[in-house]
Backbone atoms as SQL, in Angstrom:
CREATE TABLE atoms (id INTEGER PRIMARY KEY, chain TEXT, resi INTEGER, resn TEXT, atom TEXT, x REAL, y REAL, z REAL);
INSERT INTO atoms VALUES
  (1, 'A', 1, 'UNK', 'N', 2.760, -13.039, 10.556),
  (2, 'A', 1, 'UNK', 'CA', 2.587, -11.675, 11.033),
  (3, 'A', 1, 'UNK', 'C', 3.279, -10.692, 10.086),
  (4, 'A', 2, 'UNK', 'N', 2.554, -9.266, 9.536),
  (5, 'A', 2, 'UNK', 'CA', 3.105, -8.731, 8.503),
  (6, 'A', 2, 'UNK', 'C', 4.541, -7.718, 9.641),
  (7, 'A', 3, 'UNK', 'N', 5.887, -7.689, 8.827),
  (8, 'A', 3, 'UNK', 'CA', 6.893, -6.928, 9.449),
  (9, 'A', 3, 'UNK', 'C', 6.881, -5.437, 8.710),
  (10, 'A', 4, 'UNK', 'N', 7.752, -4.688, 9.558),
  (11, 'A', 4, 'UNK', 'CA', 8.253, -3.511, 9.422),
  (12, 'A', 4, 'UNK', 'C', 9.014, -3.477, 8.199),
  (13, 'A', 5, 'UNK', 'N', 9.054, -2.761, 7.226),
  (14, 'A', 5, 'UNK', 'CA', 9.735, -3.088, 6.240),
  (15, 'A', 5, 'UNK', 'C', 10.962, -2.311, 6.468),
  (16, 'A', 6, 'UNK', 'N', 11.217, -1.313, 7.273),
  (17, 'A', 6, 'UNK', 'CA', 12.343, -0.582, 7.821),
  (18, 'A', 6, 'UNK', 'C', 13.044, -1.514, 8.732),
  (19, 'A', 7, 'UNK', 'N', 12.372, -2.314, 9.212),
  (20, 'A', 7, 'UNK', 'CA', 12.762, -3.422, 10.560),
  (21, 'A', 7, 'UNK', 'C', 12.172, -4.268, 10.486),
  (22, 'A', 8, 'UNK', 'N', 12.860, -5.338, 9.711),
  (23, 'A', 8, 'UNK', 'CA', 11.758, -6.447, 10.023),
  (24, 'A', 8, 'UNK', 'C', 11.996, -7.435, 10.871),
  (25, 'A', 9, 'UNK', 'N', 12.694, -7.224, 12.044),
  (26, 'A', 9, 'UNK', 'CA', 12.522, -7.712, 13.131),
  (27, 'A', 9, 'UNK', 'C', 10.898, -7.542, 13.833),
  (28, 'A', 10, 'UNK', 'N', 10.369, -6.467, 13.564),
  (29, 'A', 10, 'UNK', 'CA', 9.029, -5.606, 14.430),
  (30, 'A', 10, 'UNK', 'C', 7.908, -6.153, 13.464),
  (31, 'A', 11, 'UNK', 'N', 7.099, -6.843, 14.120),
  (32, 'A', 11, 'UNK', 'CA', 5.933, -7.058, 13.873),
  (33, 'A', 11, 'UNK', 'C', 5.052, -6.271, 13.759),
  (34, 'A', 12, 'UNK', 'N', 3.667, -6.245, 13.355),
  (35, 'A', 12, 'UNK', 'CA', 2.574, -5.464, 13.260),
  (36, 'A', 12, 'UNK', 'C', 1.553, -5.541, 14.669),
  (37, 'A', 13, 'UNK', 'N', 1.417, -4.623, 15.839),
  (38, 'A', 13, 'UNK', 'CA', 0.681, -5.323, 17.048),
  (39, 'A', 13, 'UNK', 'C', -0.766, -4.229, 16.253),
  (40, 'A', 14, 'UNK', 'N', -1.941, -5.342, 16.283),
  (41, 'A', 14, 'UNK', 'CA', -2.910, -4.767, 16.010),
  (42, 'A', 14, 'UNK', 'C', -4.378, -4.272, 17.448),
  (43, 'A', 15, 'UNK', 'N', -3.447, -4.511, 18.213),
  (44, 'A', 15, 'UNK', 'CA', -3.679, -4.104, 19.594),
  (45, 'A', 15, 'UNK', 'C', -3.858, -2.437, 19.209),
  (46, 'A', 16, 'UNK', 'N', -5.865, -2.148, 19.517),
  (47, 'A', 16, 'UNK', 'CA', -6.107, -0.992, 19.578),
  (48, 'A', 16, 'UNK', 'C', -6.531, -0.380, 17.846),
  (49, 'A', 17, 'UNK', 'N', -5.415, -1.246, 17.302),
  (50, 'A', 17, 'UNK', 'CA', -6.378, -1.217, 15.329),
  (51, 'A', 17, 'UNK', 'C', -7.306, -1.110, 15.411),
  (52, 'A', 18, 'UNK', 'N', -7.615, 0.170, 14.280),
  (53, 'A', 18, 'UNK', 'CA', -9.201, -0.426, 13.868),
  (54, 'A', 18, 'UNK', 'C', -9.233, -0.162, 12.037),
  (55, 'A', 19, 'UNK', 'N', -9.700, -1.079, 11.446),
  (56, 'A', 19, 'UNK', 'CA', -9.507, -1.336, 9.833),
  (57, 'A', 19, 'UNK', 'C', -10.345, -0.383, 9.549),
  (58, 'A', 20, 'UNK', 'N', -9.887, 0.709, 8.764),
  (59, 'A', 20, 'UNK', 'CA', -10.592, 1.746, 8.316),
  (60, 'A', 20, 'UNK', 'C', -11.279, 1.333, 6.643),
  (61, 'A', 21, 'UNK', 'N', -10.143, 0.780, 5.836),
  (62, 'A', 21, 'UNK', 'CA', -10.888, 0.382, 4.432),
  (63, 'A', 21, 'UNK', 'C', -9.325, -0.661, 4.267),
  (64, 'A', 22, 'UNK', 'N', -10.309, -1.857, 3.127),
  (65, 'A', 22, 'UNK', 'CA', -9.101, -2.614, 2.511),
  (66, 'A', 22, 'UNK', 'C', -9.994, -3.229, 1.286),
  (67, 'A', 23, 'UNK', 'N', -8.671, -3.276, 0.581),
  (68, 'A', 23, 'UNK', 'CA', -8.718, -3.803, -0.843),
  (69, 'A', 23, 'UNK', 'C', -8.175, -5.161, -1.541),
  (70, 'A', 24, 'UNK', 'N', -7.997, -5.353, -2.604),
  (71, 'A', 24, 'UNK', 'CA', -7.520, -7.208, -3.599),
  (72, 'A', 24, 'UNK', 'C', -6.920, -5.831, -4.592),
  (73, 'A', 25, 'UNK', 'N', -5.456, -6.149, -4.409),
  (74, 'A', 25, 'UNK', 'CA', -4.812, -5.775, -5.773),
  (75, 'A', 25, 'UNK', 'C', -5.478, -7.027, -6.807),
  (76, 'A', 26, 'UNK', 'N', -5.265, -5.833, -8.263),
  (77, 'A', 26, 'UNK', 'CA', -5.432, -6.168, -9.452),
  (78, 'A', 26, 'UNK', 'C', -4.629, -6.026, -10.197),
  (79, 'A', 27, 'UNK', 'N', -4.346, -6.089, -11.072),
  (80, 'A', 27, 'UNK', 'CA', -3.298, -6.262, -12.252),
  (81, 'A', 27, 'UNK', 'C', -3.774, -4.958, -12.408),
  (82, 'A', 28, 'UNK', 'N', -2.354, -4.229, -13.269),
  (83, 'A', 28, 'UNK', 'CA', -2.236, -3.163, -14.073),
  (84, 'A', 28, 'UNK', 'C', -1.166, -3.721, -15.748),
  (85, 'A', 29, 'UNK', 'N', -0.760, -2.894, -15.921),
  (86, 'A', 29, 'UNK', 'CA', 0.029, -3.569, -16.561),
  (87, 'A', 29, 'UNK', 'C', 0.972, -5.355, -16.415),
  (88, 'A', 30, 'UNK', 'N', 0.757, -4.908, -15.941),
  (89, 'A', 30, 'UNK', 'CA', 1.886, -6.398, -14.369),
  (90, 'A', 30, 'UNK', 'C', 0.990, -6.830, -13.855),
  (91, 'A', 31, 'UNK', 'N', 1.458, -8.033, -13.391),
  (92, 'A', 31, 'UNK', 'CA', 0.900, -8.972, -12.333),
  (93, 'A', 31, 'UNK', 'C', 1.084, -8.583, -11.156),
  (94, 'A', 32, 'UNK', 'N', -0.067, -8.322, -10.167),
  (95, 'A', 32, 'UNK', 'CA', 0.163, -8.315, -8.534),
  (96, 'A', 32, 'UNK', 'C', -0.975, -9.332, -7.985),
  (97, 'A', 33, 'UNK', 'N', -0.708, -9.480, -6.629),
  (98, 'A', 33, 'UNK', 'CA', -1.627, -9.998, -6.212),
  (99, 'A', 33, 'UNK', 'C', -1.635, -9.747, -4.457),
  (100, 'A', 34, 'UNK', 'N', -2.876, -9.899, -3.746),
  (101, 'A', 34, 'UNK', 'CA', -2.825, -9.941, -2.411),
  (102, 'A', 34, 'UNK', 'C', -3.832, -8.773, -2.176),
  (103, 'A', 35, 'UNK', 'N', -4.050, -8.385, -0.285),
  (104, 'A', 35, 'UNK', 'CA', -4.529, -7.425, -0.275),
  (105, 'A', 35, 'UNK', 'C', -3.824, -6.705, 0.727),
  (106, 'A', 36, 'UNK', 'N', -4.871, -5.490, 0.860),
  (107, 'A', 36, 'UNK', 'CA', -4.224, -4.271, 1.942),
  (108, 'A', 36, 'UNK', 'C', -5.325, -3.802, 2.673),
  (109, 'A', 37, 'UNK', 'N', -4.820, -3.767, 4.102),
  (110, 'A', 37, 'UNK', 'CA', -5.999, -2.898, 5.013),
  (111, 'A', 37, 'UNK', 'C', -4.860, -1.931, 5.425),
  (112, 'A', 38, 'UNK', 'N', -6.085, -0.452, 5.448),
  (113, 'A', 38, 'UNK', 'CA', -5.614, 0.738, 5.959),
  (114, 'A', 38, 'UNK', 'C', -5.867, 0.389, 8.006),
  (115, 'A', 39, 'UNK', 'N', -5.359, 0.885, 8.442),
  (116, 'A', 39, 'UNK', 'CA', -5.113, 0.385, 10.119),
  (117, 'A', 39, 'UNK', 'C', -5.359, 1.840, 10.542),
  (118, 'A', 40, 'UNK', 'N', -6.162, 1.943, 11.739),
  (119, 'A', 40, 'UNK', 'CA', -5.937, 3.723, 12.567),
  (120, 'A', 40, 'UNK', 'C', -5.981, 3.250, 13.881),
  (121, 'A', 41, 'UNK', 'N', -5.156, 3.927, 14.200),
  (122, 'A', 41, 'UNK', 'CA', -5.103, 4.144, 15.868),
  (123, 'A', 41, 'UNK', 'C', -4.274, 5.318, 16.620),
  (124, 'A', 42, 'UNK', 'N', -5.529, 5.902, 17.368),
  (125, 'A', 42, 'UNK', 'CA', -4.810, 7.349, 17.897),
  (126, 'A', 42, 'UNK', 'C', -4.758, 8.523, 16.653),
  (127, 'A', 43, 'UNK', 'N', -5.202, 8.223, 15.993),
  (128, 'A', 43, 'UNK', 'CA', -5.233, 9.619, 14.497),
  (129, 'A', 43, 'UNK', 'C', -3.501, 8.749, 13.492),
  (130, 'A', 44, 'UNK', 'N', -3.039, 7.930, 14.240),
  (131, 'A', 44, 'UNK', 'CA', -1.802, 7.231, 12.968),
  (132, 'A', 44, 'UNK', 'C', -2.599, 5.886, 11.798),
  (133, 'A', 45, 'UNK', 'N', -1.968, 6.233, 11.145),
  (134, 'A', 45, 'UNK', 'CA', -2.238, 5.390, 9.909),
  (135, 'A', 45, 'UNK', 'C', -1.320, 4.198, 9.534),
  (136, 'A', 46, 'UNK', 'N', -1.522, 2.938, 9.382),
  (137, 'A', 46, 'UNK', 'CA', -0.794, 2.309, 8.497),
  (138, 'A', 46, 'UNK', 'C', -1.581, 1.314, 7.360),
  (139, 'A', 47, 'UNK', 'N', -0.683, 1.081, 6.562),
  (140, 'A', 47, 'UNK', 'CA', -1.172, -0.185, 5.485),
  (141, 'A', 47, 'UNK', 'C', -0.641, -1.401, 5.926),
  (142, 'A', 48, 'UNK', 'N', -1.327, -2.639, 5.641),
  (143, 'A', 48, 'UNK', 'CA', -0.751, -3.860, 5.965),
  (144, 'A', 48, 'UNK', 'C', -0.986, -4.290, 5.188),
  (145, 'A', 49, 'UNK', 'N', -0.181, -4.740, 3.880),
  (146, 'A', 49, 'UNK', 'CA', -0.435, -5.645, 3.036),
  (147, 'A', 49, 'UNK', 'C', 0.205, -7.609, 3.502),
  (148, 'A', 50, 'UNK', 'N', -0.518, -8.207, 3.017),
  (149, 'A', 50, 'UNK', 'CA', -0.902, -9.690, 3.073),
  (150, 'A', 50, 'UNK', 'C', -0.739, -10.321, 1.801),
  (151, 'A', 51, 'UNK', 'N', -0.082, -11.461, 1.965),
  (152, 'A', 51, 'UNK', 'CA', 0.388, -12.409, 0.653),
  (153, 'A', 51, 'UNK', 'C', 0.198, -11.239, -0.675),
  (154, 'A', 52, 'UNK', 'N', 1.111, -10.030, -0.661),
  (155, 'A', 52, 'UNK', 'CA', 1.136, -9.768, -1.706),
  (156, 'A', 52, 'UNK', 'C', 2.616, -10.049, -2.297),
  (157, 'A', 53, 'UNK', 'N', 2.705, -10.156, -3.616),
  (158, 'A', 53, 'UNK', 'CA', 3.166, -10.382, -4.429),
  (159, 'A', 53, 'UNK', 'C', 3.236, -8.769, -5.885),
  (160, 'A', 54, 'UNK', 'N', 4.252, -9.031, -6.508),
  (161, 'A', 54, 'UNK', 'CA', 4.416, -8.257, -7.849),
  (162, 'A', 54, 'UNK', 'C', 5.149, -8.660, -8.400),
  (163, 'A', 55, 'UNK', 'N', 5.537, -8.767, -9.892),
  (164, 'A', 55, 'UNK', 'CA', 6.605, -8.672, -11.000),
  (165, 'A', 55, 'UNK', 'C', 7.194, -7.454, -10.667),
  (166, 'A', 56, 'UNK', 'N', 8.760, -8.178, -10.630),
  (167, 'A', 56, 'UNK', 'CA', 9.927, -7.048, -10.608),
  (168, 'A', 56, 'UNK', 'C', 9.805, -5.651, -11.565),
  (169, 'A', 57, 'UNK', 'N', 10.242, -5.098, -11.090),
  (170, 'A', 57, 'UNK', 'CA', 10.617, -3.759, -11.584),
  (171, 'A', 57, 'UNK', 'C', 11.586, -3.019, -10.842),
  (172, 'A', 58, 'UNK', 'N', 12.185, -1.972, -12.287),
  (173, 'A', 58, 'UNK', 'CA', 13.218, -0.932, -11.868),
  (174, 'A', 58, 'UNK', 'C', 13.026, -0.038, -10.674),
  (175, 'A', 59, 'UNK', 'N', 11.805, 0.337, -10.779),
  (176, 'A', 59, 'UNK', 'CA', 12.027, 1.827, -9.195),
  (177, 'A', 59, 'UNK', 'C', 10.600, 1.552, -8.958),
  (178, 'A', 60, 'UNK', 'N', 9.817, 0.367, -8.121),
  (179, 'A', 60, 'UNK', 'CA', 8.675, 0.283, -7.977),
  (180, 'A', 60, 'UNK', 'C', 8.470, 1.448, -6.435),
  (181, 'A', 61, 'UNK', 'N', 7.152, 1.949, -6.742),
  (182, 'A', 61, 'UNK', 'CA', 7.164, 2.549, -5.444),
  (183, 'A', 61, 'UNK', 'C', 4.965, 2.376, -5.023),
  (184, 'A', 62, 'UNK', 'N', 5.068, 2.394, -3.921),
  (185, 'A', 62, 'UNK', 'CA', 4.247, 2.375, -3.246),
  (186, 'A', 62, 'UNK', 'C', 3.191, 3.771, -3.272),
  (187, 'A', 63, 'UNK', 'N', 1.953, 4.245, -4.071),
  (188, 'A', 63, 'UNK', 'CA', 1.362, 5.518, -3.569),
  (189, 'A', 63, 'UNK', 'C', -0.087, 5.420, -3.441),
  (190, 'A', 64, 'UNK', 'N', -0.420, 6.275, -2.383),
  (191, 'A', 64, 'UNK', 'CA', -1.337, 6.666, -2.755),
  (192, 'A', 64, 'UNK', 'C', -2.018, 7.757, -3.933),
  (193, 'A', 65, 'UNK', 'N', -3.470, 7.343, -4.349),
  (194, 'A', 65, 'UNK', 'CA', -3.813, 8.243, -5.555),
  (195, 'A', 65, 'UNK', 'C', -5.195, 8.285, -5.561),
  (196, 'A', 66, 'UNK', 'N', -6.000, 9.469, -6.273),
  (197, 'A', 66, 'UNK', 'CA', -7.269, 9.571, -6.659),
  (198, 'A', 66, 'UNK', 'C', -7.441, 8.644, -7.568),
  (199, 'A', 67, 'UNK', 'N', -6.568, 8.120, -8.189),
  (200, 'A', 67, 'UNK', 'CA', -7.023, 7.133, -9.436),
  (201, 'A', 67, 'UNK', 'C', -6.209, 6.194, -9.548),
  (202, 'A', 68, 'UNK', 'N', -6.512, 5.077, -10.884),
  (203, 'A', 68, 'UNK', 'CA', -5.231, 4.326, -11.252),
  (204, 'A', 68, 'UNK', 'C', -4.423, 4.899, -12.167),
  (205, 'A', 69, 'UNK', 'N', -4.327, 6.127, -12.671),
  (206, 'A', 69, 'UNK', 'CA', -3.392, 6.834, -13.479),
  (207, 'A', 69, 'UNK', 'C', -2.297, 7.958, -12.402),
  (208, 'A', 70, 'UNK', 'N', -2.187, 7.488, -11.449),
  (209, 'A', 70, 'UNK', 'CA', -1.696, 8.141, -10.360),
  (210, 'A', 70, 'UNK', 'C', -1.786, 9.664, -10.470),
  (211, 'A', 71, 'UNK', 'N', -3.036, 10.250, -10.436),
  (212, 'A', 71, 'UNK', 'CA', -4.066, 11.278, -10.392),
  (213, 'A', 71, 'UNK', 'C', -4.039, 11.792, -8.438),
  (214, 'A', 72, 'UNK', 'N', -3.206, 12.875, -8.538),
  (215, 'A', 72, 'UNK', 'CA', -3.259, 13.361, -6.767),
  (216, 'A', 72, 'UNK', 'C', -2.910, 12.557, -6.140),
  (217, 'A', 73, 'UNK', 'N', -1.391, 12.112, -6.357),
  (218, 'A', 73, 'UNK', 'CA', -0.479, 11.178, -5.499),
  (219, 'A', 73, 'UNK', 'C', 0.107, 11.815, -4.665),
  (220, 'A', 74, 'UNK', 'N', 0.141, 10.919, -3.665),
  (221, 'A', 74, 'UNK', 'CA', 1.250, 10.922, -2.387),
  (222, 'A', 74, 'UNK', 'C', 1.930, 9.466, -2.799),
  (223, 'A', 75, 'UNK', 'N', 3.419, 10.249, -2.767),
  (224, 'A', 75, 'UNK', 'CA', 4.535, 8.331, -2.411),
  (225, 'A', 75, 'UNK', 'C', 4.590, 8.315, -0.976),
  (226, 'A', 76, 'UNK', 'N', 4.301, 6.817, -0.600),
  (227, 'A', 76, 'UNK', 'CA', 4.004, 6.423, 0.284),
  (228, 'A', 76, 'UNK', 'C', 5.690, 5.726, 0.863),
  (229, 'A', 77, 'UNK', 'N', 6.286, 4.794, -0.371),
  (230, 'A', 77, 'UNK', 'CA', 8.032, 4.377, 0.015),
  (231, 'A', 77, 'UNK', 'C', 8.033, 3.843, -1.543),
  (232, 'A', 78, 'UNK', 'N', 9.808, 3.482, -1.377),
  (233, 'A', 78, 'UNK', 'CA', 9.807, 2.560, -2.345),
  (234, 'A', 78, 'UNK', 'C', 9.318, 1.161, -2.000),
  (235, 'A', 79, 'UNK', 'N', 8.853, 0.467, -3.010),
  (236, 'A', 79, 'UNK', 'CA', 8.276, -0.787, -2.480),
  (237, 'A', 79, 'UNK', 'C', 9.144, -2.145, -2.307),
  (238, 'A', 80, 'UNK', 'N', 9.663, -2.383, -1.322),
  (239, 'A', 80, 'UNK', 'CA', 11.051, -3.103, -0.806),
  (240, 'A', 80, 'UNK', 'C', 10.568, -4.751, -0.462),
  (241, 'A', 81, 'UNK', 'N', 9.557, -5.033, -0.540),
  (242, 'A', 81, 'UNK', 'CA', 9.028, -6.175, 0.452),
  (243, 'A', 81, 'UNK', 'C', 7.311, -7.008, -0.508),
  (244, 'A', 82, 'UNK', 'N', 7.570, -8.330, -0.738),
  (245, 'A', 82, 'UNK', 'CA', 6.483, -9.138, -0.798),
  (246, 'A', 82, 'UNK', 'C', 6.092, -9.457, 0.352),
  (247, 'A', 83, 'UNK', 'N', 5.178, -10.297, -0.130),
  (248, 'A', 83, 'UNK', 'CA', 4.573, -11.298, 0.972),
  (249, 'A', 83, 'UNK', 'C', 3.754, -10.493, 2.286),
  (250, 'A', 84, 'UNK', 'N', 4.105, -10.156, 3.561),
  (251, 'A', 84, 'UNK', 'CA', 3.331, -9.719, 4.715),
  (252, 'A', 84, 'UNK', 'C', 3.874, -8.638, 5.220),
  (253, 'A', 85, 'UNK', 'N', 3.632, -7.771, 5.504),
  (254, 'A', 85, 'UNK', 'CA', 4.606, -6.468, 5.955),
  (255, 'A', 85, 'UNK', 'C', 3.620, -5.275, 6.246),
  (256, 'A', 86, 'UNK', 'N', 4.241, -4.012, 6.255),
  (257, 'A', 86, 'UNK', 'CA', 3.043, -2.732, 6.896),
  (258, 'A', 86, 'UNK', 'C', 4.220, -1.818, 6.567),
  (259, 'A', 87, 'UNK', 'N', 3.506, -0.425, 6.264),
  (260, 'A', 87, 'UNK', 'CA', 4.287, 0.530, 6.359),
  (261, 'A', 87, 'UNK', 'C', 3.092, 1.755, 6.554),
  (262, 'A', 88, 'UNK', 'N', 3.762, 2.366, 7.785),
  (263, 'A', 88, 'UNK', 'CA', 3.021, 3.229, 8.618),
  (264, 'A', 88, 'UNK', 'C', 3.189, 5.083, 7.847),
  (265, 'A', 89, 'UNK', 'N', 1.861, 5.476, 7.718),
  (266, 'A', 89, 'UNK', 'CA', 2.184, 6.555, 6.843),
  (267, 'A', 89, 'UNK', 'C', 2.297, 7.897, 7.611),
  (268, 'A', 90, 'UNK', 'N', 3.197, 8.917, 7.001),
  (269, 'A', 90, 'UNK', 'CA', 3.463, 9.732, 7.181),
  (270, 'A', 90, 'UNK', 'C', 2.465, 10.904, 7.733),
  (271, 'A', 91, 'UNK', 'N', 1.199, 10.516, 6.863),
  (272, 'A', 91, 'UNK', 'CA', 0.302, 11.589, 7.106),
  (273, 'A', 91, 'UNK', 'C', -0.939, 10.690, 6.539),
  (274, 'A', 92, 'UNK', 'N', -2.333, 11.241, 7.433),
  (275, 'A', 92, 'UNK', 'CA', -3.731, 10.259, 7.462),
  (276, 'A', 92, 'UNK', 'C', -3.872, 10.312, 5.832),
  (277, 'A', 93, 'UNK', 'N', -4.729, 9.238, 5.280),
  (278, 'A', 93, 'UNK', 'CA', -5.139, 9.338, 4.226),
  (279, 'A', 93, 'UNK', 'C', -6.701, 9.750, 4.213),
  (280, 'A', 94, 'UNK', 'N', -6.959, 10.709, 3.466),
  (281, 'A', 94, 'UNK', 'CA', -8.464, 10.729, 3.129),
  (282, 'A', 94, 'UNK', 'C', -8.953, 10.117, 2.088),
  (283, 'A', 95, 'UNK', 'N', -9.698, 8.967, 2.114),
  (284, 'A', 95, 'UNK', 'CA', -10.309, 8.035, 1.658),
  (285, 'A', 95, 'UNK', 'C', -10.857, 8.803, 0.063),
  (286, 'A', 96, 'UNK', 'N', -11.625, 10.075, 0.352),
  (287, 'A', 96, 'UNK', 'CA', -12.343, 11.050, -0.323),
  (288, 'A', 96, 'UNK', 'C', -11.367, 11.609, -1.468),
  (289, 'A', 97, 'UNK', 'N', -10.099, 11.091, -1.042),
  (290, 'A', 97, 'UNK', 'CA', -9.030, 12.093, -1.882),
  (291, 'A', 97, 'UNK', 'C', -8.306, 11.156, -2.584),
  (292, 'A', 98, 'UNK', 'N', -7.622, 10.140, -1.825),
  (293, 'A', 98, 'UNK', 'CA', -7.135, 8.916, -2.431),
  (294, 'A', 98, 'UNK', 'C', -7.110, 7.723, -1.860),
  (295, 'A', 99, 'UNK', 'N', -8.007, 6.719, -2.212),
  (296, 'A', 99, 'UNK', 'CA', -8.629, 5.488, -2.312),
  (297, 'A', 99, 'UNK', 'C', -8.402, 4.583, -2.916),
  (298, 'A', 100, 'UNK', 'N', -7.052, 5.094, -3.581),
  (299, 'A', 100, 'UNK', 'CA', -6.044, 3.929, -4.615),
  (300, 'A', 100, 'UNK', 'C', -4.979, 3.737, -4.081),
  (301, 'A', 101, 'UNK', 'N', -4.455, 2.613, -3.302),
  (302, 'A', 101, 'UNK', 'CA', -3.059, 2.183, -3.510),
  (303, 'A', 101, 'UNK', 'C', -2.458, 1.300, -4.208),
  (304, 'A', 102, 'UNK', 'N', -1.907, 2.669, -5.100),
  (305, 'A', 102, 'UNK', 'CA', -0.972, 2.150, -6.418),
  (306, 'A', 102, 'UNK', 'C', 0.158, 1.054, -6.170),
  (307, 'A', 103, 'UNK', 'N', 0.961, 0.020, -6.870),
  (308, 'A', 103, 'UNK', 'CA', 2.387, -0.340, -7.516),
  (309, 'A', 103, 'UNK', 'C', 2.684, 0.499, -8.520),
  (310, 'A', 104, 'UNK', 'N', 3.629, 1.381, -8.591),
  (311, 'A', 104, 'UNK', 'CA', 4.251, 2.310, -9.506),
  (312, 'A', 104, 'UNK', 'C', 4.725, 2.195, -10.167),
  (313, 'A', 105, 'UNK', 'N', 5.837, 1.959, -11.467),
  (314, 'A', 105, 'UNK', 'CA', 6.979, 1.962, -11.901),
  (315, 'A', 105, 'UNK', 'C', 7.078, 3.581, -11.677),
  (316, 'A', 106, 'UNK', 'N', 8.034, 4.483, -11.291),
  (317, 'A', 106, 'UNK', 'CA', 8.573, 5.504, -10.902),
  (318, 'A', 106, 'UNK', 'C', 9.602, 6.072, -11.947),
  (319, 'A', 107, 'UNK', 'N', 10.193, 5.014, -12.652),
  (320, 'A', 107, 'UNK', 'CA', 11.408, 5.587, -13.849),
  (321, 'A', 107, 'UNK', 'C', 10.262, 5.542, -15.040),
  (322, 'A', 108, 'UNK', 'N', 9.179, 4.623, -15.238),
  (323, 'A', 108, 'UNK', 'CA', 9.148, 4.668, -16.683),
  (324, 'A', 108, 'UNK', 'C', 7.800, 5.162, -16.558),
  (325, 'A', 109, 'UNK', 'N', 6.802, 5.644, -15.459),
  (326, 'A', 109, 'UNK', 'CA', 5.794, 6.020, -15.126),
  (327, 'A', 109, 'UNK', 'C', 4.621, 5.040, -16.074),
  (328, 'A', 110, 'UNK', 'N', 4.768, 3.541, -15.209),
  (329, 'A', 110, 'UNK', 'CA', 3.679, 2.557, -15.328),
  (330, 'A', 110, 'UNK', 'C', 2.991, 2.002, -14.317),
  (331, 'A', 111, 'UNK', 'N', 1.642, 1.300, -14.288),
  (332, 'A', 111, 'UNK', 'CA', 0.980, 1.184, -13.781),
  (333, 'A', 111, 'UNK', 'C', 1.437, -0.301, -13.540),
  (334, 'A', 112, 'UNK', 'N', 1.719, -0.294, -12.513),
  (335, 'A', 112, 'UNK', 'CA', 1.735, -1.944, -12.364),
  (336, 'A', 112, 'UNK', 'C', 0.543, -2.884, -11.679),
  (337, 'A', 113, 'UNK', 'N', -0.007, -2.528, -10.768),
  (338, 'A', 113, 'UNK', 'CA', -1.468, -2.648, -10.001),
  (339, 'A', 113, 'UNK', 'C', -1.805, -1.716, -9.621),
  (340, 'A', 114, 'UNK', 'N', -3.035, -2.201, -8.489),
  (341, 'A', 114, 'UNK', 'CA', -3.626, -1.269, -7.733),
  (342, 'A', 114, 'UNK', 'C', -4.653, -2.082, -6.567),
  (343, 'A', 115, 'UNK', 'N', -5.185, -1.384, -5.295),
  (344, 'A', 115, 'UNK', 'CA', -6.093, -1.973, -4.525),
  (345, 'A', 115, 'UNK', 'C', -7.269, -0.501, -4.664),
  (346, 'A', 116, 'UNK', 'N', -8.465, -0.875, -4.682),
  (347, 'A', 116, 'UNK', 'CA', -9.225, 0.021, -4.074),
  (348, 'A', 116, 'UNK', 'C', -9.332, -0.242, -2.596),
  (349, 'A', 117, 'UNK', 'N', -9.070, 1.040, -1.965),
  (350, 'A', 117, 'UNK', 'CA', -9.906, 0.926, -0.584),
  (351, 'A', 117, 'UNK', 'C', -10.855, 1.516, -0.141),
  (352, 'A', 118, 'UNK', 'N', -11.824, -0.176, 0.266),
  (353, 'A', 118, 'UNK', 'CA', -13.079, 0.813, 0.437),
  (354, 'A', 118, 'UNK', 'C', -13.099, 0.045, 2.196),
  (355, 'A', 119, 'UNK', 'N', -14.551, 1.282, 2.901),
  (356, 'A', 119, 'UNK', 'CA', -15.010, 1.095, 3.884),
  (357, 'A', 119, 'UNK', 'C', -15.620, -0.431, 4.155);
């Protein structure tokens, strides 16, 4: 079951989910791997990523973007957690606007992966 990355005592209840779009990270510069579904319920948003994986880095962070050149980003967190987890976003994503969730490097501004999400 993917955890809270703020708490990972708290599981993900997908009671009432409904999978709006999900993606297969790809390599960017770096190795990643795994995927991500966007989750809605009630107008809230979260991501749940699954057996993902990345190569370490200094200040990796989590965003959304229009592109893989992080083109009309929102940071989403720093990225704290492999493997199964969720982190519930701040504000809805429009698919139309950004449909990339990036792996960042944040200090040296690199691309480490990416997922498209589609419908």
């Amino acid at each position: 079951m993917p955890v809270n990355t703020a708490n990972p005592s708290q599981t993900f209840d997908s009671t009432g989910q409904q999978v709006i779009a999900s993606g297969t990270f790809r390599n960017g510069v770096h190795t990643v791997s795994g995927t991500v579904k966007l989750y809605e319920k009630s107008g809230n948003q979260t991501l749940v990523f699954s057996n993902f994986t990345s190569e370490a880095g200094p200040d990796l962070r989590i965003y959304l973007a229009a592109d893989t050149k992080a083109g009309n980003f929102t940071e989403v967190k720093r990225l704290t957690a492999t493997g199964n987890f969720y982190v519930e976003l701040a504000a809805p994503v429009r698919l139309e606007q950004q449909r990339f969730v990036l792996i960042w490097c944040k200090q040296f501004a690199v691309h480490f992966g990416n997922a498209e999400l589609k419908p």
